[in-house]
N, C-alpha and C positions, 0 to 999 in steps of 0.2 A: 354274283357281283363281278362285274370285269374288273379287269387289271389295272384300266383306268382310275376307275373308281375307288378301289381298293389304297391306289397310290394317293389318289385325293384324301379319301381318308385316314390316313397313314400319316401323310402331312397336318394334318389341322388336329391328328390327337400328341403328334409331337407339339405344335404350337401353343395351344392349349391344354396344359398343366395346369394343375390347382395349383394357385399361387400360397404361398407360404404364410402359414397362419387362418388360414379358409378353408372351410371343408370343402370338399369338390358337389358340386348338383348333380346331379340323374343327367347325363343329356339323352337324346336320341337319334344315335347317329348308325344305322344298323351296318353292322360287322358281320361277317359269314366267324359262326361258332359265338358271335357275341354280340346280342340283340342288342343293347344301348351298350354306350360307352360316356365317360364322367367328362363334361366340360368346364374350363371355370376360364375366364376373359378379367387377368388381370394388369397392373400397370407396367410387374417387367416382363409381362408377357407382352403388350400392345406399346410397346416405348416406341412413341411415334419416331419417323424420320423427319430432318427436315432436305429440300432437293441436293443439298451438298453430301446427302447420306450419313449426317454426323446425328447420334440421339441426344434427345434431350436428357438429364439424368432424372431432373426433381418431376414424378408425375404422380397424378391422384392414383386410387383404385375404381378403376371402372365397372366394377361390377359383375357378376357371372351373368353368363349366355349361355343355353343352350342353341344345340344346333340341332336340325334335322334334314332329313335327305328326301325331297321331293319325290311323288312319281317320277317325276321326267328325269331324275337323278340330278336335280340343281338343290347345289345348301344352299339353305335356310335357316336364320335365327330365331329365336322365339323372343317374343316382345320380353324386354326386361322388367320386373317388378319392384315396386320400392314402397315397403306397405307405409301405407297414412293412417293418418289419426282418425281423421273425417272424411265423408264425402265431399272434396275439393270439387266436384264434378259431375256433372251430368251424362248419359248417352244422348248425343245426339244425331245422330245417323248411322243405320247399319246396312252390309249390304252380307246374304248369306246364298251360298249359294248349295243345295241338296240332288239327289238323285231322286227321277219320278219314282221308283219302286218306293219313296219314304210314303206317301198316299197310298200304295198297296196297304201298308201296317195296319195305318189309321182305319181307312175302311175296312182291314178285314177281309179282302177279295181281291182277286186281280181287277184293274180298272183295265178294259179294251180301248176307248176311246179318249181323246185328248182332251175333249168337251167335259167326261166323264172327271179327268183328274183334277182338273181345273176347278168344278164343284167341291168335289173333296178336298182342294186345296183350300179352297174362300170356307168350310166349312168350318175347316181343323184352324185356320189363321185367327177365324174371328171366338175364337177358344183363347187363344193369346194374345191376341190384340186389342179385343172388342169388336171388333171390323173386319168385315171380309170382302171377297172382291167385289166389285159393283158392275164395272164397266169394262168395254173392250174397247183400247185406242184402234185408232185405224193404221197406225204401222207395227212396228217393234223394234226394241230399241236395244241396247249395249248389244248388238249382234244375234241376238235373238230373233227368232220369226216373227213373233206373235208378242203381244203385250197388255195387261189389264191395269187398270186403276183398283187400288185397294183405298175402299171407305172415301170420307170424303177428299180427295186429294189427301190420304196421310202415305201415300206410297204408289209401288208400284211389282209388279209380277211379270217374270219375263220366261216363255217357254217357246220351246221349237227349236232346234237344227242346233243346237248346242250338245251331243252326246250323253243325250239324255239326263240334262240337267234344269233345273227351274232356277231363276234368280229370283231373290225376293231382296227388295228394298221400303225399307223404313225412313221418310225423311226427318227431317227435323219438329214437322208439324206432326205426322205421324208419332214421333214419342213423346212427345210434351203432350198429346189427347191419347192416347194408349191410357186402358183401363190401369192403375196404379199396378205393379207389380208384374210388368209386361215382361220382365230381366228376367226375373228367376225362371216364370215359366216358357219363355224363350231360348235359355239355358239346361231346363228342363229337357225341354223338346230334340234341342240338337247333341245333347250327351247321349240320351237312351232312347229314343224313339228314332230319329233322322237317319238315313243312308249316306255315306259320305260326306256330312256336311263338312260346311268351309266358310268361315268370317274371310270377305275380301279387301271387305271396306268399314270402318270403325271410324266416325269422325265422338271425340271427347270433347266437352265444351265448361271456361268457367267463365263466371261474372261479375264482376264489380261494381255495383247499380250505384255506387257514388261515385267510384274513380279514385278513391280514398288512396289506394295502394298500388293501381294496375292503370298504366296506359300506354298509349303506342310508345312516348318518349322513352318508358322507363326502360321496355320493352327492348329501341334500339340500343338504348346506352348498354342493355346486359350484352349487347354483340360485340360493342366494341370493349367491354371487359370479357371475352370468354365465354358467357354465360350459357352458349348454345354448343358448346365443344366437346363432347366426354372425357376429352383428357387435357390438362395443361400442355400450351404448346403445338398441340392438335387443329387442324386446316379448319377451321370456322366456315358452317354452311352457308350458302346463298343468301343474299339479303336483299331486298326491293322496297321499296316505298309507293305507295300508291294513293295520290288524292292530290290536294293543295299542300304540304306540306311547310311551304315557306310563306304564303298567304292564307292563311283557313278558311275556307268561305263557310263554315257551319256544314259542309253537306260529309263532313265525315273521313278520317285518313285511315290508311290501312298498311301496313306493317306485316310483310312475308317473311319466313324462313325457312329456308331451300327448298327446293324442287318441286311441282306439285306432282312430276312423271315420279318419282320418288316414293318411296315406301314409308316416310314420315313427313309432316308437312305441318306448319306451323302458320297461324295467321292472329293476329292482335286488330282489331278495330275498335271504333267508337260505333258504338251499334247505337248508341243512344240517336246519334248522329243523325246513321243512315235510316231509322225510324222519319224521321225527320225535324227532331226538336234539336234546333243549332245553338243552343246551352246546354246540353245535356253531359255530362259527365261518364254517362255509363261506359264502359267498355270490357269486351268482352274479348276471350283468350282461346281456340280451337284448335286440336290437334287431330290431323286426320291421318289414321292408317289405316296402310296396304298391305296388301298380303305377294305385293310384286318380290324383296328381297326378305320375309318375315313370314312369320307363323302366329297369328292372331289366335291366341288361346282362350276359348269360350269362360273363362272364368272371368275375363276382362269385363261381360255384363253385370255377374255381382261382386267385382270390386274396381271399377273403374279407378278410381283415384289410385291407384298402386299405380296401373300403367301410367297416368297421368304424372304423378310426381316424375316418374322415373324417364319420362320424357326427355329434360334437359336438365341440366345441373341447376340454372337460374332458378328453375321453379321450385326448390327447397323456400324460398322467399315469402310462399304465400301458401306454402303445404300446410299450413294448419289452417287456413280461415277456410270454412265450411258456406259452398256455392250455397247460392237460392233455390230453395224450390223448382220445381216446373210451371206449378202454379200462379207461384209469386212472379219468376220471370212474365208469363204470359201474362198477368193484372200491368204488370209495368208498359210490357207493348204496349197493349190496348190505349193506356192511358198516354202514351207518348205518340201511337197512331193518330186518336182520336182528336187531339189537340191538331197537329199537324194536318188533319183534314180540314179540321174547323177556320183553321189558318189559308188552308188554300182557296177555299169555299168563299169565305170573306174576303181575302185579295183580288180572286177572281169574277164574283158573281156579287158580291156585298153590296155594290152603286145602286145592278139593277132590281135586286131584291128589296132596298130601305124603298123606293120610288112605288114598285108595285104593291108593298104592304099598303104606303100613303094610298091608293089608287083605289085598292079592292080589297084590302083589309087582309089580316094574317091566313084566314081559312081558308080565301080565296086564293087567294095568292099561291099556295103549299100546294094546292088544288092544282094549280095548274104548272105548277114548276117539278112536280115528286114525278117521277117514276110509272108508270101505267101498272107494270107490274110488281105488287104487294113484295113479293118474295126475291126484286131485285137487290144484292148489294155488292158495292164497288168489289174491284177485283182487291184493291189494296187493306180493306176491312174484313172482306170474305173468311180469310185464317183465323181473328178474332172469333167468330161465333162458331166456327166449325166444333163439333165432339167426336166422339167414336159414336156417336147417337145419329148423329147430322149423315144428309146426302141420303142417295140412294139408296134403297134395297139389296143387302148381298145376293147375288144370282143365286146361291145354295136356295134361298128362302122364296128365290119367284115362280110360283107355280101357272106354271105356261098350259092354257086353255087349249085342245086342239081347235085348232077350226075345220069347217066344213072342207073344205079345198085337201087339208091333210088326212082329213078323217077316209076321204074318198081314196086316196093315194094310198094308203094304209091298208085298204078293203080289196082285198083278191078282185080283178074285173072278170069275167067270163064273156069275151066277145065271141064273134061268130064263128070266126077261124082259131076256134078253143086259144087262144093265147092267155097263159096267166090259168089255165083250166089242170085240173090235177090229171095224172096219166093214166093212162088207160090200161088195164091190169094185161101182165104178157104171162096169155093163157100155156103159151110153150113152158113156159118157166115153172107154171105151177101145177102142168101136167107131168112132167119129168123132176 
């Protein structure tokens, strides 16, 4: 450890003292002669300033932090926890990021080729997910070379030119159709199986399918009480509004807080909304984290709602009511989609379809108005029917036929000018 660093951390264990009456946590802050050292983040330790430089006296306690020290030697906090009663929350986006050697494990073997890992990636995924990879896009994407589609649209797999690391992301559709119990053995994988893994991205999600107790109003009013501050007094993060908010046209308002560059990130909508049913009450509350200023600790998969409470001080307000389902969430889409098609269908097309039933009667009419192809459906219905079941074949499982043209390519040639021809034994070599 250099001298730098040593003085960085020198500073931040004098700053951070167990506050009084609190036992100190384990942090991990590594020290030459003293692998961790004890953090605790409390209110006369963080007694905020305001710009006159004068403190505030009266502040809450903020809670313990641990700290950790990157590779790159940049601290990092670890997500704070605030245990719940219930599951206030769902996962709903993960992004992780591993070492190819973690597909050495799995297989058993060294993998030589990129083609090869990639198999054994979609093979070992669809072990934890249901699904494994299907398809290869034609670019790649978060700076990666290369990039596949996992299942049906529930994700994505990102390898190449990265130092020797693979991204895998899980979206929102992806873990609402993930075989039940996708967490633990996701959690499983990346504690004792994976190389290096690393949570980068963590988006938490809750729901309010009446509106009974959560909406964007209540939402902004907790900003302008404090609600999003860790400490009394404390600079209240960014706030935005986004939609119609002073005229509502039904198509849905949305409610930021702070930064989305930012390593916490808060958003409140009417989802019911932007489904597209303009009475709908439901609204829904997401927190998305990063691993830019923070240490996403893999335990967050089986107890999300800890991180979730422990988010912002507001959400003590609705820490005990236990989210919906995945399941139930998804019944409620469909049925607020579905309507909403049926709505558009009729506004748009209703004149000419009552005329051609009169004309050619209901069969004919469907006859000529549906689809050519059986298996086509809108792109905005599509998510409803998807499963871990649906889509393509994972690659692991396609057994690729040679054909004649490879089979020949394959086969030693022996042309006339011996080319491709085995050598010719060197009689000097095996006379001496």
């Amino acid at each position: 450890m250099n001298s730098k660093t040593k003085n960085v951390v020198g500073q931040v264990n004098a700053a951070f003292k167990p506050a009084a009456g609190f036992p100190a946590l384990a942090g991990a802050v590594p020290q030459a002669g003293n692998p961790t050292v004890n953090a605790a983040l409390s209110a006369s330790a963080c007694t905020p300033i305001n710009n006159m430089g004068e403190n505030y006296g009266d502040v809450e306690h903020c809670g313990f932090v641990d700290l950790v020290l990157s590779d790159s030697g940049k601290l990092k906090t670890v997500m704070v926890r605030k245990p719940a009663q219930d599951q206030m929350c769902i996962v709903d986006w993960i992004n992780f990021t591993i070492l190819e050697d973690t597909w050495f494990r799995t297989a058993r073997q060294t993998l030589v080729t990129d083609d090869e890992i990639i198999l054994e990636a979609s093979r070992y995924l669809e072990k934890i997910f249901g699904f494994g990879i299907t398809e290869k896009r034609a670019t790649g994407m978060n700076f990666y070379q290369s990039s596949w589609i996992l299942g049906d649209d529930m994700g994505f797999v990102c390898f190449g030119g990265q130092r020797q690391t693979m991204l895998i992301t899980l979206t929102g559709q992806g873990c609402t159709n993930a075989h039940a119990g996708w967490e633990k053995r996701l959690h499983e994988f990346l504690t004792t199986i994976a190389v290096r893994p690393s949570i980068s991205r963590l988006d938490l999600a809750h729901d309010d399918l009446s509106g009974s107790y959560l909406s964007v109003d209540w939402a902004e009013s907790q900003w302008h009480e404090g609600g999003y501050s860790m400490a009394v007094g404390g600079r209240p993060p960014s706030i935005e509004r986004i939609g119609n908010w002073h005229r509502p046209s039904g198509k849905g308002r949305t409610l930021t807080i702070g930064l989305r560059t930012s390593g916490k990130f808060c958003r409140f909508y009417e989802k019911g909304k932007k489904e597209g049913d303009k009475l709908s009450t439901w609204t829904r509350c997401e927190v998305e984290f990063k691993n830019s200023d923070r240490v996403i600790p893999f335990d967050a998969l089986l107890n999300p709602s800890d991180f979730f409470s422990a988010a912002y001080p507001c959400f003590s307000e609705f820490a005990h009511v236990v989210t919906p389902r995945r399941m139930e969430i998804k019944q409620k889409t469909a049925q607020v989609v579905i309507d909403a098609c049926i709505e558009v269908t009729k506004h748009q097309f209703g004149k000419y379809l009552r005329v051609f039933r009169d004309l050619y009667g209901d069969k004919a009419t469907l006859d000529m108005v549906c689809h050519a192809d059986k298996n086509a459906w809108p792109k905005r219905m599509k998510p409803l029917t998807a499963t871990a079941e649906t889509g393509a074949t994972s690659i692991h499982k396609v057994v690729e036929v040679p054909t004649f043209i490879s089979f020949i390519q394959a086969v030693p040639s022996f042309g006339l000018n011996r080319e491709n021809f085995f050598p010719e034994p060197n009689h000097y070599a095996m006379e001496h």
